[in-house]
C-alpha positions in Angstrom: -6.9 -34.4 2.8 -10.4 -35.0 1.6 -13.5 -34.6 3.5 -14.3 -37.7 3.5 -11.1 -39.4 5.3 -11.5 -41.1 8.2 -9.4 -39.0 11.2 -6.3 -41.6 12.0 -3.4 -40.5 14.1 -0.5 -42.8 15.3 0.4 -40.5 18.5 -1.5 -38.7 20.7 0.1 -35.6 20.0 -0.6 -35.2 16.5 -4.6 -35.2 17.1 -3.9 -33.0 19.7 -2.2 -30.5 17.0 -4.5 -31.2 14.4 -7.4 -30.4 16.4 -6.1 -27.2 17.9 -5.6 -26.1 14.3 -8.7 -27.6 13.4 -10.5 -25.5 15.7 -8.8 -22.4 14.8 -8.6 -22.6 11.2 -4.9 -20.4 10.7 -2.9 -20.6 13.6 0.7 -19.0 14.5 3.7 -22.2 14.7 5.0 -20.8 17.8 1.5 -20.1 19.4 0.1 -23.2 18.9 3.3 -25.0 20.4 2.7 -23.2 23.5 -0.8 -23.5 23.6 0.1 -26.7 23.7 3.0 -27.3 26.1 5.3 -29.4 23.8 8.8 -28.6 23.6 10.3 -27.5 20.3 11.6 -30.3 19.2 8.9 -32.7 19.4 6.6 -30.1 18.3 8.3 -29.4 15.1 8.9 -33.4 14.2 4.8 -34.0 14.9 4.1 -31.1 12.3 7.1 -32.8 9.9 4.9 -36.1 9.8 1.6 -34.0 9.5 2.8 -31.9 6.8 4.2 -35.5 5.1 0.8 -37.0 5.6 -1.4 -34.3 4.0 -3.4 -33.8 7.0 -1.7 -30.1 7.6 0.0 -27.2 5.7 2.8 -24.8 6.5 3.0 -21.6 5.1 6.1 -19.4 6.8 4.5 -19.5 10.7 1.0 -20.1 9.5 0.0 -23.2 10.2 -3.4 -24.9 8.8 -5.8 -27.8 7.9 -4.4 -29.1 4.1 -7.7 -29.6 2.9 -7.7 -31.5 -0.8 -7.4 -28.7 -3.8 -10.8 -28.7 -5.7 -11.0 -27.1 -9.1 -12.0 -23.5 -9.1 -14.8 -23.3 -11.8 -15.1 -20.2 -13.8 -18.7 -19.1 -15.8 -20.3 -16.1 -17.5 -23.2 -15.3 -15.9 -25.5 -12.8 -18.0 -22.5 -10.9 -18.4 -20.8 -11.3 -15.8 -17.5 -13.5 -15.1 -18.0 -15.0 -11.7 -15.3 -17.6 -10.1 -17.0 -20.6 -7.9 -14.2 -22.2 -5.9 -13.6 -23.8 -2.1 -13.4 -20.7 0.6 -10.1 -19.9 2.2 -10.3 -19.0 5.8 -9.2 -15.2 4.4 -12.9 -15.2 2.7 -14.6 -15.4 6.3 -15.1 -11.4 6.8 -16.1 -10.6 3.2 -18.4 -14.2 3.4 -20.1 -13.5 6.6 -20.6 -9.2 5.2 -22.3 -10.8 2.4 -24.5 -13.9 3.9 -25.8 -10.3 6.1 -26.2 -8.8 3.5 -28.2 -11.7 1.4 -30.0 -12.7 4.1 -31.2 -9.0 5.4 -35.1 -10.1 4.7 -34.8 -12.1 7.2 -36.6 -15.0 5.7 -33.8 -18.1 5.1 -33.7 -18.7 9.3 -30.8 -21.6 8.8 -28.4 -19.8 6.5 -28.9 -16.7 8.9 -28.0 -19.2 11.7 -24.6 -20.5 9.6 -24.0 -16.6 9.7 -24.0 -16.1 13.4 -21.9 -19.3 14.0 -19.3 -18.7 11.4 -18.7 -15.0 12.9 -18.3 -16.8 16.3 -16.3 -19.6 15.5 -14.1 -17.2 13.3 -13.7 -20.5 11.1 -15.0 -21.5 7.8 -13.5 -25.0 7.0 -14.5 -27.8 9.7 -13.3 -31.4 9.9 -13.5 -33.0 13.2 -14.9 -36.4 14.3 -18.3 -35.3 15.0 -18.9 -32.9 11.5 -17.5 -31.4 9.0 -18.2 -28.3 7.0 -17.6 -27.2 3.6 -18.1 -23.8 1.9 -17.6 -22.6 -2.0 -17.6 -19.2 -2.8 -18.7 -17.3 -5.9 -16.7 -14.3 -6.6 -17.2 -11.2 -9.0 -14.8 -8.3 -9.8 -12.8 -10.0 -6.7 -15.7 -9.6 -3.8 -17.6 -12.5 -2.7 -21.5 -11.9 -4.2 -22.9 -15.9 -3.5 -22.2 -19.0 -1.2 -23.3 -22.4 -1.0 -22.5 -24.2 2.9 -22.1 -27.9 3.5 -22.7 -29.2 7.1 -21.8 -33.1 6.9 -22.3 -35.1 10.0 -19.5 -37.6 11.1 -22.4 -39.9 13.1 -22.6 -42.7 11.3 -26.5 -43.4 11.0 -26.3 -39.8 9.3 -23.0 -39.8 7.5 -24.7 -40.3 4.3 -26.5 -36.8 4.2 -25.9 -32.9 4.6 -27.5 -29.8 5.0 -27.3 -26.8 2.6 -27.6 -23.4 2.2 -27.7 -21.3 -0.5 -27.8 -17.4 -1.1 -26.7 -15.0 -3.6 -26.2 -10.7 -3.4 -29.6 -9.1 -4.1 -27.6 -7.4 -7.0 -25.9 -10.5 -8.8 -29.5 -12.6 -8.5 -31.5 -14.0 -11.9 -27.8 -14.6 -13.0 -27.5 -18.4 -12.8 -24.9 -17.7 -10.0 -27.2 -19.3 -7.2 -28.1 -22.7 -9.7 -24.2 -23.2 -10.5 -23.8 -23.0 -6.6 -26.1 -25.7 -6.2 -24.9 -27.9 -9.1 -21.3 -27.8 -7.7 -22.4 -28.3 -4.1 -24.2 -31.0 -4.9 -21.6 -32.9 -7.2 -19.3 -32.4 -4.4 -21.2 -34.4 -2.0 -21.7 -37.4 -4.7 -18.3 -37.0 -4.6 -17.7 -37.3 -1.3 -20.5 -40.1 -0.7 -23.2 -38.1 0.3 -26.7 -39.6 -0.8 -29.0 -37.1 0.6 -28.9 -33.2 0.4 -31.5 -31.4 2.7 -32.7 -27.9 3.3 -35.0 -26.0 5.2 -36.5 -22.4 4.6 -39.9 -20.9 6.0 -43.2 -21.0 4.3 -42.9 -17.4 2.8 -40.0 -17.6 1.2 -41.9 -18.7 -1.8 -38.3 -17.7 -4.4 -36.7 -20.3 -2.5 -39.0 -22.9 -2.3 -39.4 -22.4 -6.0 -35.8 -22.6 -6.8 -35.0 -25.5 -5.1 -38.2 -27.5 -6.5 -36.8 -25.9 -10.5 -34.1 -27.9 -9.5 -35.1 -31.2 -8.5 -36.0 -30.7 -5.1 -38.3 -32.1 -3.0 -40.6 -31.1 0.4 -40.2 -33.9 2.7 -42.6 -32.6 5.7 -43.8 -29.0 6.7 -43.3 -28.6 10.6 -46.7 -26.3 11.3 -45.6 -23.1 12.9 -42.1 -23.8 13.6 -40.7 -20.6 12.8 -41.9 -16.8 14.6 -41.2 -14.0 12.8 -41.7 -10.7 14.0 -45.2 -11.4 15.4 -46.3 -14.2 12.8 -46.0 -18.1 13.2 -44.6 -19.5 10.2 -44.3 -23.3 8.6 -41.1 -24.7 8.1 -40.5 -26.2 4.6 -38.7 -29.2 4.5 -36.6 -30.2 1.5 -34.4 -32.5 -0.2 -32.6 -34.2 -3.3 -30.6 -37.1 -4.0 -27.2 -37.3 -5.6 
């Protein structure tokens, strides 16, 4: 199932399933029947026509959103042989140890933000009717050491844009990890119809700024002391590209 497909369901109980999983991102066969009060039978049918329709995958009694398969991407950067591919919900603890760690400055507010949520939400991969969220991964000698997030909105009068973030392991940075991050988040959402890719970081964090604007990025507004950190006010930079 693509991120991109309109949410259709011909019974009531099959959105009902869907979005319990949905919501849960791996979820036990037998729990998930009983958190939904269906009997056995009808259950297992409704998950026979998801499973048939691509919209959901079974693995044993693991039960989860089939999301479409996109090509894992494999460079050498300076030296190092770093794997960029979609996250699996099994990435979420060594992700969310690394955004941390990334992010410890304390000066990328959002992606610090996308940090807190994912480690409450205790899911990675969202597609529901109101948003949807994608996340690649770049791994090195089998950790994650980069990420690059996707928030799409389902409203239609926004459906054409997303927000990003971006970060990288203080150690594995000046690589050309973060820049291939970018390049395939932003193919992905030309792929997926997405016009507009938008991010916001605070006035200091003058690397990021730079980054985005080596890359074809552009401020849109600055929002005058939108951010306080520790006892300064600080301006909220703006920015965007199209695909």
């Amino acid at each position: 199932m693509k991120f991109s497909d309109e949410l259709q369901f011909s019974h009531r109980d099959r959105r009902d399933i869907y979005e319990y999983i949905e919501r849960y991102g791996t979820v036990d066969y037998e729990q998930a029947r009983k958190a939904l009060g269906m009997d056995p039978e009808a259950f297992g049918a409704h998950v026979t026509v998801l499973k048939r329709d691509g919209v959901i995958e079974r693995d044993e009694d693991e039960l989860r959103i089939a999301f479409e398969g996109i090509d894992i991407e494999t460079f050498d950067c300076d030296g190092v042989d770093v794997t960029i591919r979609q996250a699996h919900e099994d990435d979420l603890d060594g992700l969310v140890d690394a955004m941390h760690e990334a992010l410890a400055e304390k000066t990328y507010i959002v992606g610090e933000n996308i940090a807190e949520t994912l480690e409450h939400e205790k899911v990675l991969l969202r597609h529901n009717e109101v948003s949807s969220r994608n996340v690649f991964v770049a791994t090195a000698r089998g950790e994650v050491v980069g990420w690059v997030h996707l928030d799409h909105p389902e409203t239609e009068a926004l459906a054409h844009t997303a927000e990003l973030t971006v970060g990288v392991l203080p150690d594995y940075r000046g690589k050309g990890i973060g820049e291939q991050l970018l390049d395939r988040a932003v193919r992905w959402a030309d792929e997926n119809d997405i016009e507009k890719v938008y991010n916001s970081v605070p006035a200091t964090n003058e690397r990021a700024i730079a980054f985005l604007e080596d890359h074809g990025w552009e401020t849109e507004a600055v929002r005058e002391d939108h951010y306080r950190i520790g006892d300064d006010y600080v301006d909220e930079v703006m920015m965007a590209v199209r695909t």
